[in-house]
Each structure stands twice: as structure tokens, then as C-alpha cells.
C-alpha positions in Angstrom: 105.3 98.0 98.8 102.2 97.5 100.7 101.3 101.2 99.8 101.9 101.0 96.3 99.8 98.1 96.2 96.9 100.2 97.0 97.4 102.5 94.5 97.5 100.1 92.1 94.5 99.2 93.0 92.9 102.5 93.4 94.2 103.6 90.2 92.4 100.2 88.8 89.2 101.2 89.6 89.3 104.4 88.5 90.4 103.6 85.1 87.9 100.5 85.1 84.9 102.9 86.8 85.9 105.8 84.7 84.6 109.0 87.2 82.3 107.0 88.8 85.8 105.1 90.1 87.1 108.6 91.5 83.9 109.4 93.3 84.0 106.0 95.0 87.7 105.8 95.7 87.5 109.9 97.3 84.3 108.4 99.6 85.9 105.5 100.5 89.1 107.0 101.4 87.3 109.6 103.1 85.5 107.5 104.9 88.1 105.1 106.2 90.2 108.1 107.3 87.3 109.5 109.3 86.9 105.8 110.6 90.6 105.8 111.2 90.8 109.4 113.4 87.9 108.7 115.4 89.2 105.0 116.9 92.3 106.7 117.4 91.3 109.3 119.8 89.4 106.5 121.4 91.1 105.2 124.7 91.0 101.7 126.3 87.7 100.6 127.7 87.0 97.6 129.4 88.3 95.7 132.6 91.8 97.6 132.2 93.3 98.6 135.4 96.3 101.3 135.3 99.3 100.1 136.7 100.3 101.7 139.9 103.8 101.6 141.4 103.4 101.1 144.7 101.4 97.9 143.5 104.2 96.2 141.5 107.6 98.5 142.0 109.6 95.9 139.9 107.5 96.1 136.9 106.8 99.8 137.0 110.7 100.3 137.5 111.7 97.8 135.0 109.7 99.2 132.1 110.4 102.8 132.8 114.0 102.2 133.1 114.0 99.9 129.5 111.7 103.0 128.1 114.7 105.5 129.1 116.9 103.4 127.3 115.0 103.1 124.5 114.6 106.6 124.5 111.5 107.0 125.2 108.8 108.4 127.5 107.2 106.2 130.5 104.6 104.2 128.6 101.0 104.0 130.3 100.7 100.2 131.5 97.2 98.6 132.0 96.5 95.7 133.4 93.8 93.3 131.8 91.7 91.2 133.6 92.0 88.0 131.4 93.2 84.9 132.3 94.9 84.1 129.0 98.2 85.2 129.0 98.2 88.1 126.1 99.9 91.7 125.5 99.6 94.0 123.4 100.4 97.5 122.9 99.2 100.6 120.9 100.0 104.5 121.0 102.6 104.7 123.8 100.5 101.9 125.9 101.2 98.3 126.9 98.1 95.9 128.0 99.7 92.6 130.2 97.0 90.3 131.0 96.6 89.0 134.6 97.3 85.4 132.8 101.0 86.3 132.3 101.2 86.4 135.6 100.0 83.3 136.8 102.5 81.0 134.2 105.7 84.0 134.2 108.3 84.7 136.4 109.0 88.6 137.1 111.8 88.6 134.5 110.0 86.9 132.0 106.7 89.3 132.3 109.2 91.8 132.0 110.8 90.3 129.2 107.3 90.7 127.4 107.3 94.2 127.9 110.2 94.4 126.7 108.7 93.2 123.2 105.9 95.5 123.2 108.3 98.8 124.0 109.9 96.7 120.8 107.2 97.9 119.3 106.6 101.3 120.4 110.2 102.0 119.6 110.0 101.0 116.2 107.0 102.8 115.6 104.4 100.0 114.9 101.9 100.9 117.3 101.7 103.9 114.5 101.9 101.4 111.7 100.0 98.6 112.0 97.2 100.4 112.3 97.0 102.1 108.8 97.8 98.4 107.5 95.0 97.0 108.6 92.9 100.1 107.3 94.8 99.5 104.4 92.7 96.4 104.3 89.8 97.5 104.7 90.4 99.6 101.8 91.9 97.0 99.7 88.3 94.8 100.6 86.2 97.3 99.3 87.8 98.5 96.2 87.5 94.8 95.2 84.0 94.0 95.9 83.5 97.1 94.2 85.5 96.4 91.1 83.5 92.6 91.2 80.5 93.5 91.3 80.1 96.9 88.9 82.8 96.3 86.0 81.6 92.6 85.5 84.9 91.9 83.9 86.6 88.8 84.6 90.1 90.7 83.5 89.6 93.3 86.1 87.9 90.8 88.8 91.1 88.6 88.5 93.3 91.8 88.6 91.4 93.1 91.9 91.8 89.8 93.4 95.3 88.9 92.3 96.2 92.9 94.1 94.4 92.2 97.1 95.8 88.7 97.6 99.4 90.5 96.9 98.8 93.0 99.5 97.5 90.0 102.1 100.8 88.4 101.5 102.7 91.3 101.4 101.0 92.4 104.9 101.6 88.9 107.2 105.5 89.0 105.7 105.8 92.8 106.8 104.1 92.1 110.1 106.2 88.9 110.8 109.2 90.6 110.2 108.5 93.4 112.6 107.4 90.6 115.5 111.3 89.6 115.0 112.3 93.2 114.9 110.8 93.8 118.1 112.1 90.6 119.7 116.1 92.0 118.9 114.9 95.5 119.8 113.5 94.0 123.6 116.8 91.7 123.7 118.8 95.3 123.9 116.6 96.6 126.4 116.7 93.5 128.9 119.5 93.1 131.6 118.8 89.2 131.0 118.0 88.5 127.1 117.8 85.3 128.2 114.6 86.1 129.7 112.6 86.5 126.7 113.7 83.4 125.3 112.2 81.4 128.4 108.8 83.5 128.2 108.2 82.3 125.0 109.1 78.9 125.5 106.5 78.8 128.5 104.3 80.7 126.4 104.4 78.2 124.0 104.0 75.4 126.7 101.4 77.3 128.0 99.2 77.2 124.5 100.4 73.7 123.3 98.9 72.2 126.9 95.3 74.5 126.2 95.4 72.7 122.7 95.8 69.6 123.9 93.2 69.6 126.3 90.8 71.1 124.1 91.3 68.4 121.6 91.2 65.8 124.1 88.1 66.3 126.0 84.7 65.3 124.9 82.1 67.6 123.1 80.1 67.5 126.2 82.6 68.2 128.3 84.8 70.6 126.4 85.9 73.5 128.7 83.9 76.6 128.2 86.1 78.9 128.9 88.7 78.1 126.3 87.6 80.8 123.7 87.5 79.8 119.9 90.3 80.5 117.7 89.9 82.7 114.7 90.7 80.7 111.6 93.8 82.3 109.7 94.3 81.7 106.1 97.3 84.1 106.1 99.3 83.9 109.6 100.6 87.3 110.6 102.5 86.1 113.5 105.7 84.3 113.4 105.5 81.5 115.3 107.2 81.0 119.0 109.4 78.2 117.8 110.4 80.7 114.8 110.9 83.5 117.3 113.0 81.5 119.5 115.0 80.2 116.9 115.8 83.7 115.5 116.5 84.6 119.8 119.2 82.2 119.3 120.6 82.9 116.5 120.7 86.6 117.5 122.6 85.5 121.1 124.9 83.2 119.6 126.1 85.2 116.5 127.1 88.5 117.9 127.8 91.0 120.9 124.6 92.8 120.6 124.3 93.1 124.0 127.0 95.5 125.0 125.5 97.9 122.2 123.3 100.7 122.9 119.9 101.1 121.0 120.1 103.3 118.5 
């Protein structure tokens, strides 16, 4: 869907722009592709430190052993030096902040691991990267078809697309948080454990909130960073997740099957 809504709105500006909307649409494709292969041969920089085993055996261990039965190779591990409690993961890589470990038990980090090799597994580290090209190009063929055709028809259609493929985008990506969520509660000898990491994950950023809106201007913490402002959430959110944790503990036997 998401794809086809770009070629719809490729094949808009080409009929709107005439040749002129082939030439831009080959530049621009051209040039987000470029853009696209060199960040991915980029590698992590920043206050990342591998993970070693003989630093913490019971992580190292418990992530190779859920990445054999996921079927799937050790994943490099990194360790970020951030107090927030945050992971992520891209290529075959999982970042856990050091704040994870400071409001997690060890089943519960691992249990977050377990999400992100959720994600490896279904192949959304590959993914959600062309997505949010996908954006970009989307962005550009709009402005583009706004400010050259000066046609209200096509102006609305441009917007109307790219507002389709926004929506289309943050449902596809919410979908695949809860995909990973069942895909870690195979992998995890305690499923339980992912339930409770959210729930203190959630504790965690309700109590940062609160604070934050309780102390004055002058004497508002500075190290609480400001939150991006999101007109279309792409993130389900933990009460949602934990709901769908439920639902997926309580309904079936899951857990005695193998992933696939």
C-alpha cells in the first residue's frame, strides 16, 4: 500500500509536469537512493561501546541463545551511554542504553532484546528504513507539485497522497511494534518478562513527565531532553502493547510453539 502510494504520486507529477515531472522524479529517486546506500554502509558512531561477554555473560548468553532460536546469527550488541532507558536496533545490531539498566531487572533487559531481535527477525531493520525514505520522497514530490503546477486540483491531490501515505506509515509501523512484541514473547523463557519491562518502562516515563510538568520554569531539570512533537504517532503505546501482551498470554499456547 505504502508503495503504491508513491507511485501514485510519482505518476502525478509526471502527468502534472509533463517531462519536466520525469526528470525530477528520475533526480529525485536517484538522489534519495544514493542518500539511502551511503547511510547504510555507515556504522554506529558515538558513545557506543560493544558488548563483551566476559562483561555481562547473562546478556551475551541470553541474546545469542534467543538469536539461535529465532534463527538467526549472533547480533552485534552495543551499549549506549545514555541515561534514558532506549533501544533500538538496525542491520543485525541492537543499541540498550545504560538507562535500562539502572530501572530493569536482568530478565526484563533481556526481555527488550528480545523485542528488538523481534525486529531483526521480521525484517524491519530492512524496512523501516526505505519507509522513512519513502518519506522523504513523498515530501518532495509534493512541494514540488505546490509550488510548479499552481493547481489547487493537483495541490490537494499531492497533499491528500502524502497525508495517505503518513497514515498509512504510523498504522504499518504500529502494527509491526506488536509483531515484534509476539515474536520476543516466543523467544523469552519468561514472557512474562516483557510484560513487566514495559510496565516499568511506562512508570519510568509517566514519573519524568510528571516532574517535568511540576517543576518551575527556573528550575526545570536540564537534563530532561525535549520531546519531538508528533502529529502522527508511530508507536503504539505501552498500555496498548501490554494490553495486546495479555491478550496474546491469555488466549493461546503460543508458548510451547517454535518460531517459524
Amino acid at each position: 500500500m505504502l508503495f503504491i502510494v508513491i507511485a501514485l504520486e510519482v505518476l502525478l507529477a509526471v502527468i502534472a509536469l509533463a517531462e519536466l515531472g520525469l526528470e525530477i522524479s528520475l533526480v529525485a529517486f536517484g538522489t534519495v537512493l544514493a542518500l539511502y546506500l551511503w547511510v547504510s554502509t555507515m556504522d554506529v558512531k558515538g558513545n557506543y561501546v560493544p558488548l563483551q561477554r566476559e562483561e555481562m555473560p547473562w546478556l551475551y548468553d541470553g541474546i545469542a541463545e534467543m538469536a539461535k532460536k529465532a534463527g538467526l546469527p549472533m547480533p552485534r550488541v552495543y551499549i549506549l551511554d545514555d541515561y534514558i532507558p532506549t533501544a533500538y536496533s538496525f542491520k543485525n545490531t541492537i543499541v540498550l542504553s545504560l538507562g535500562l539498566f539502572e530501572v530493569l531487572d536482568q530478565g526484563e533487559i533481556l526481555a527488550v532484546a528480545a523485542h528488538e531481535l523481534g525486529h531483526i527477525k521480521n525484517g524491519d531493520t530492512r524496512t523501516f528504513p526505505l519507509l522513512a525514505y519513502g518519506r522523504y520522497l513523498m515530501v518532495l514530490f509534493t512541494v514540488v507539485l505546490v509550488l510548479l503546477t499552481r493547481s489547487l486540483a493537483v495541490s490537494l491531490a499531492a497533499v491528500t497522497l502524502l497525508a495517505l501515505y503518513e497514515v498509512t506509515r504510523a498504522n504499518f509501523h504500529k502494527e509491526r511494534e506488536f509483531q515484534a512484541d509476539e515474536t520476543a514473547l516466543r523467544l523469552l523463557d519468561t514472557p512474562m518478562n516483557l510484560k513487566r519491562a514495559l510496565e516499568e518502562l511506562k512508570y519510568y516515563e509517566d514519573l519524568r513527565v510528571g516532574v517535568k510538568m511540576g517543576a518551575l520554569p527556573s528550575i526545570e531539570p536540564s537534563i530532561e531532553r525535549k520531546q519531538k512533537v508528533q502529529i502522527i504517532e508511530t508507536h503504539p503505546s505501552y498500555d496498548e502493547r501490554i494490553f495486546r501482551i495479555l491478550v496474546e498470554m491469555s488466549g493461546n499456547n503460543m508458548f510451547n510453539n517454535r518460531v517459524q
